[in-house]
C-alpha positions as CSV (number, residue, x, y, z in Angstrom):
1,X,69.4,49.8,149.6
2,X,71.9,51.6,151.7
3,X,74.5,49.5,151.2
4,X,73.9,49.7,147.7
5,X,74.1,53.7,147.4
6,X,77.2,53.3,149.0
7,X,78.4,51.5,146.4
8,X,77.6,53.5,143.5
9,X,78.6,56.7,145.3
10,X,82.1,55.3,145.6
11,X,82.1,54.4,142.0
12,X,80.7,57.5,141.4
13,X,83.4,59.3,143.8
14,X,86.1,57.1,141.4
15,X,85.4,58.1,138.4
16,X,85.1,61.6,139.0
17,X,88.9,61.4,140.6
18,X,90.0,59.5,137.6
19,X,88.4,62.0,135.0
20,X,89.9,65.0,137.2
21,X,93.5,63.1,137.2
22,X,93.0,62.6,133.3
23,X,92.0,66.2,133.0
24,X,94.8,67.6,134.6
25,X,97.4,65.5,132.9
26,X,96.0,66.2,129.7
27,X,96.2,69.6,130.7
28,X,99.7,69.5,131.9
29,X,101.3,68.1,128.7
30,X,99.3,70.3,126.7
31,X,101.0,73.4,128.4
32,X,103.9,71.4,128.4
33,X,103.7,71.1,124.3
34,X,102.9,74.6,124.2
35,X,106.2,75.6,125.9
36,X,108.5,73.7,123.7
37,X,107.0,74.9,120.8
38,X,107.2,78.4,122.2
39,X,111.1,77.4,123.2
40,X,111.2,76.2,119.8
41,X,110.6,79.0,118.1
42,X,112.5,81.9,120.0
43,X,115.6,80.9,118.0
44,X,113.9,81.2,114.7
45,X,112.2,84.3,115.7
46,X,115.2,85.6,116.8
47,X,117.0,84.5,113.7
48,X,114.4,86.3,111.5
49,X,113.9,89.6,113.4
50,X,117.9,89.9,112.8
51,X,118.0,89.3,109.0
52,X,115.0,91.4,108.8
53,X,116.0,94.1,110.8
54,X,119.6,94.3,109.6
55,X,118.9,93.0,106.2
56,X,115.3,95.3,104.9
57,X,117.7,98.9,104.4
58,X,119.5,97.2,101.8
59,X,116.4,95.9,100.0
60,X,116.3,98.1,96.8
61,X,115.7,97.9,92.7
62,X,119.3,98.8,92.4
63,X,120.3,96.0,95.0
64,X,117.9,93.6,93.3
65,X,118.8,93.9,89.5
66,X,122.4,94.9,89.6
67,X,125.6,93.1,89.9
68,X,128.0,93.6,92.4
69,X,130.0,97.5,92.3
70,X,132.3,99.2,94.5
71,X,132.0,97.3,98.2
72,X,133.4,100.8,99.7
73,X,131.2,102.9,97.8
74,X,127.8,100.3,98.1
75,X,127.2,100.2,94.4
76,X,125.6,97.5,92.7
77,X,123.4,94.7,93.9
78,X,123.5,91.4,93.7
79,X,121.3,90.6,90.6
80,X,123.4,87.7,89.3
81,X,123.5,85.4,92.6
82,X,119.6,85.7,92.6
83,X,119.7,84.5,89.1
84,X,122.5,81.9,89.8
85,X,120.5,80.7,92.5
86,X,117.4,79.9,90.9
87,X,119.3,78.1,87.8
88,X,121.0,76.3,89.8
89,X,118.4,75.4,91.8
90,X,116.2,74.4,89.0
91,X,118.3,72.5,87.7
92,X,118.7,70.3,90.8
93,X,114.9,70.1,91.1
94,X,115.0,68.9,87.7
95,X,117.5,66.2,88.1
96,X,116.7,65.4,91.8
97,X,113.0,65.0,92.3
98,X,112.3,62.3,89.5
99,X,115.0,60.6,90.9
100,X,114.1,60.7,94.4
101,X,110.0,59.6,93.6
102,X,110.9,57.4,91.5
103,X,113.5,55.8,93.8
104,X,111.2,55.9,96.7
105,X,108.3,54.3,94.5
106,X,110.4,51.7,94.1
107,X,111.5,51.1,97.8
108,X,107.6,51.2,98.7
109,X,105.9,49.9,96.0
110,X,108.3,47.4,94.0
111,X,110.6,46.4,96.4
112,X,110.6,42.9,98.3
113,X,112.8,43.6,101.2
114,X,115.5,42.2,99.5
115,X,119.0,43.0,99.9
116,X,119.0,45.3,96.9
117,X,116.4,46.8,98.6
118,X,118.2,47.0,101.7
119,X,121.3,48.1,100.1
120,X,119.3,51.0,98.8
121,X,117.9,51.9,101.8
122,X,121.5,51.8,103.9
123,X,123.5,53.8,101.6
124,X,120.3,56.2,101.3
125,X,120.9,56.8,105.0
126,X,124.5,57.1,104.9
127,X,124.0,59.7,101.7
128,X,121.7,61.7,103.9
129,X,124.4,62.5,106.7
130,X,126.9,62.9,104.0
131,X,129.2,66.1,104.6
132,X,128.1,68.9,101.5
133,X,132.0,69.9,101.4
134,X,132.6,65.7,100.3
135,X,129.7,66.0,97.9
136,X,131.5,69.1,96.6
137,X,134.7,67.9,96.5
138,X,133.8,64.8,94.1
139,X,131.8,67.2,92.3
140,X,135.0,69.6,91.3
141,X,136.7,65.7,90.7
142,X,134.2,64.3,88.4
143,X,132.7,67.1,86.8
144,X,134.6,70.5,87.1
145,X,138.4,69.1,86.4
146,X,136.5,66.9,83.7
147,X,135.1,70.2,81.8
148,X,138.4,72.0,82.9
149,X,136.4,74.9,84.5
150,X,133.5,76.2,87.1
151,X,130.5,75.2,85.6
152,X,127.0,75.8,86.9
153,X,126.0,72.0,86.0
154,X,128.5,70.4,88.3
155,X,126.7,72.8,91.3
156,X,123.5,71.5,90.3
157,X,124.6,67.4,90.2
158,X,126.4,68.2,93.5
159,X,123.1,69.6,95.2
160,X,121.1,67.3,93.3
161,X,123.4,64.8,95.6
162,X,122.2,66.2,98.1
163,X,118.7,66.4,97.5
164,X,117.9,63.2,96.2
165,X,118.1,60.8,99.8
166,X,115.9,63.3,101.3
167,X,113.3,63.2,98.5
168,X,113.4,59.3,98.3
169,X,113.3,58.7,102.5
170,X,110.4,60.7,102.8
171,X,108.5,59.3,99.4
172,X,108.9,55.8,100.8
173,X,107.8,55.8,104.1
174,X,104.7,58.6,102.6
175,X,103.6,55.9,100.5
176,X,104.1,53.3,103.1
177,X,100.8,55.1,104.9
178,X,98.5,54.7,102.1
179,X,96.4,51.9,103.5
180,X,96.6,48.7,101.6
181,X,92.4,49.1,100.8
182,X,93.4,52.2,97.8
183,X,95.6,49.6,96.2
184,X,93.5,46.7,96.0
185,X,90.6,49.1,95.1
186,X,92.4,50.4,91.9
187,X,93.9,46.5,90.8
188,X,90.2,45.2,91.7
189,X,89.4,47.4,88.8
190,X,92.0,45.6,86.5
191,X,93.8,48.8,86.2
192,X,97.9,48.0,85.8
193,X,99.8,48.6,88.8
194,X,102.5,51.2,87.5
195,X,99.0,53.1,87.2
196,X,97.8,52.4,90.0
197,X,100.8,53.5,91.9
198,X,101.4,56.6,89.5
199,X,97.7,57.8,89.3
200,X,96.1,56.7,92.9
201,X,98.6,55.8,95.8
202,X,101.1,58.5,94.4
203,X,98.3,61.1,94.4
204,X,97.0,59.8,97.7
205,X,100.8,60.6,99.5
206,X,101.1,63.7,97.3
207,X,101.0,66.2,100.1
208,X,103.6,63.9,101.9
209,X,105.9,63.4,98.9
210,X,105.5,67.3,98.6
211,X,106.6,67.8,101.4
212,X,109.9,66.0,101.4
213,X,110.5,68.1,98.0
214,X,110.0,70.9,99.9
215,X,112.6,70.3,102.6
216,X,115.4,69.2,100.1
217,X,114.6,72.5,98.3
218,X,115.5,74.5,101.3
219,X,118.3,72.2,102.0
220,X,119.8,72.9,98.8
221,X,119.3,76.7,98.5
222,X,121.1,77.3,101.8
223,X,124.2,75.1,100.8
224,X,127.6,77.0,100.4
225,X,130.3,73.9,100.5
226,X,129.4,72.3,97.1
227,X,128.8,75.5,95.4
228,X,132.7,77.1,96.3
229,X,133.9,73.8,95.0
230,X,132.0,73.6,91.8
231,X,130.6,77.3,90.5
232,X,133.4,79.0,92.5
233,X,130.9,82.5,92.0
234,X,131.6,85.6,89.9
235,X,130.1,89.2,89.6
236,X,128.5,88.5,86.4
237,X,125.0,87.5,84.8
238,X,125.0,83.8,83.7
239,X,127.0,83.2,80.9
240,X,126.6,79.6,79.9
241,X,126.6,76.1,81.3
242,X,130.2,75.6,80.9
243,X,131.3,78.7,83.2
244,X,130.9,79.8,86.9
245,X,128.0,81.5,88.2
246,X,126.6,83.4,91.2
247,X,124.8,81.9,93.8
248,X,123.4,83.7,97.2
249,X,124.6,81.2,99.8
250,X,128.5,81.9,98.1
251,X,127.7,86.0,98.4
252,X,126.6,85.7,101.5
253,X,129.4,84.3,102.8
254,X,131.8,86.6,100.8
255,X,130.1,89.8,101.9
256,X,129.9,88.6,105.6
257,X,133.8,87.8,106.0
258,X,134.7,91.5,104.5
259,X,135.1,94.0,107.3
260,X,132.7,96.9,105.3
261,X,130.0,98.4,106.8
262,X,128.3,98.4,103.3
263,X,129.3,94.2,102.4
264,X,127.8,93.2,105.8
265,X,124.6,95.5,105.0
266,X,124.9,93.7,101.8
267,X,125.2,90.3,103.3
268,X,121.8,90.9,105.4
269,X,120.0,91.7,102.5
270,X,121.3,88.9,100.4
271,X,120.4,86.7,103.4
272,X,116.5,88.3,103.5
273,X,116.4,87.7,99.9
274,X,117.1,84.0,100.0
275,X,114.4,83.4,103.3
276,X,112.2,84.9,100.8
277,X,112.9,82.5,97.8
278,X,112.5,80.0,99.8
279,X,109.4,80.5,101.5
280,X,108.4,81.8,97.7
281,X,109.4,78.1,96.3
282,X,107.8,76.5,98.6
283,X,104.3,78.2,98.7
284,X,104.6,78.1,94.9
285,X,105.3,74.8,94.5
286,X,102.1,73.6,97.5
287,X,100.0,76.1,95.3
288,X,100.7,74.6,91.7
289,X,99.9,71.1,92.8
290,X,96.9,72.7,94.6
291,X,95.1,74.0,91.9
292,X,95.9,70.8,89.6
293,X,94.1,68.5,91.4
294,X,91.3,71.6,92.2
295,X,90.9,70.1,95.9
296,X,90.1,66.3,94.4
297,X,92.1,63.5,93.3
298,X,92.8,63.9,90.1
299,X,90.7,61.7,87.4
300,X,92.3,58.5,86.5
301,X,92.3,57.6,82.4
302,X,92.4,53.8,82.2
């Protein structure tokens, strides 16, 4: 019997070191996540306690509403890039994101691993590293010299260019994740497959697939390259398709390289203002689909 309590007690004597090894490792990358996160995040903090700091005096109804007055003086606003960038946003969103899903349902869904499919997939890739002042460049080519003047629909097929890889990469491998079961539950049914893809696997990735719209969104609304090249900017409300616009990320950067006291106030406050469409598109957008599908999947009409 000895013997034998000797031998549990050193199992027992084992396990407790292994479980106080396990413990402390655990515990160890755990404060080791917690400090790259932290180390993460002083450069965005930093970042936004500047813009808001510099950028929240400027921050009035005259600043919002009006367009652009005497730099010297710090008249006006800067009314018409916050309407230039929404239009021009929208209208990238509009041509972008069907694309994108649609492109990515393909890839995941339709798509045999052939070498169309791989073709797809490569020059996807390569789009997504693309430089934004190439994408602008062929944008003043094609579309700009074509209508023979800055026009806010060349800014918005030069960011949809931009937005579309990102929307399709992260749809693909989104619906890639949806197990295999959802599928064969829906065609088990006799339902058709672009159904079952539209109305089950696509709602089953939706947070996913929102979430790739909501990072080419952000992309896009920062970009400055493509807009100087295709909507060149002006001080005035939008006009019409077939003539330039405002945009924030283009009056940011003209208000930051003059040597005013009032422009760079100016540029601070344009810069708050676009954080805050951002984040504003983005919680929108989460919000909408939210309260479509009420917390459920949504009900499928066969």
């Amino acid at each position: 019997m000895t013997a034998r309590q000797d031998r549990i007690k050193l199992i027992q004597d084992a396990v407790v070191r292994s479980s106080a090894r396990r413990k402390l490792m655990d515990k160890a990358f755990t404060g080791a996540t917690i400090a790259c996160i932290a180390l993460a995040m002083i450069p965005l903090g930093s970042i936004l306690f500047e813009v808001i700091k510099n950028g929240s005096g400027a921050i009035t109804a005259e600043f919002l509403t009006q367009p652009q007055g005497s730099i010297l003086a710090g008249d006006g606003g800067i009314g018409p890039a916050i309407q230039g960038t929404l239009i021009v946003v929208a209208l990238a969103s509009a041509i972008g994101v069907p694309v994108g899903v649609l492109a990515g349902i393909y890839l995941s869904e339709y798509a045999a691993g052939g070498r169309f499919a791989s073709s797809v997939r490569f020059f996807n890739n390569v789009m997504t590293g693309l430089p934004s002042i190439v994408i602008g460049i062929v944008g003043y080519i094609a579309l700009v010299l074509t209508v023979g003047s800055f026009n806010i629909m060349a800014g918005a097929v030069a960011l949809s260019i931009i937005m579309i890889p990102i929307v399709v990469g992260v749809t693909e491998e989104t619906l890639k994740l949806v197990p295999n079961s959802v599928r064969e539950a829906g065609h088990s049914l006799g339902i058709p497959k672009w159904k079952v893809t539209m109305f089950i696997t696509l709602m089953a990735a939706k947070s996913g697939v929102l979430t790739g719209i909501t990072l080419s969104i952000a992309r896009i609304t920062g970009e400055t390259a493509p807009l100087i090249m295709t909507i060149l900017g002006t001080s005035l409300f939008f006009q019409g398709f077939t003539g330039p616009v405002d945009a924030l990320p283009l009056r940011i950067w003209r208000l930051a390289s003059l040597p005013y006291e009032h422009a760079q106030s100016f540029g601070w406050g344009a810069a708050l203002i676009l954080i805050v469409i951002v984040l504003a598109l983005s919680m929108a957008l989460r919000f909408v689909v939210l309260r479509r599908s009420g917390g459920r999947a949504p009900a499928l009409k066969l």
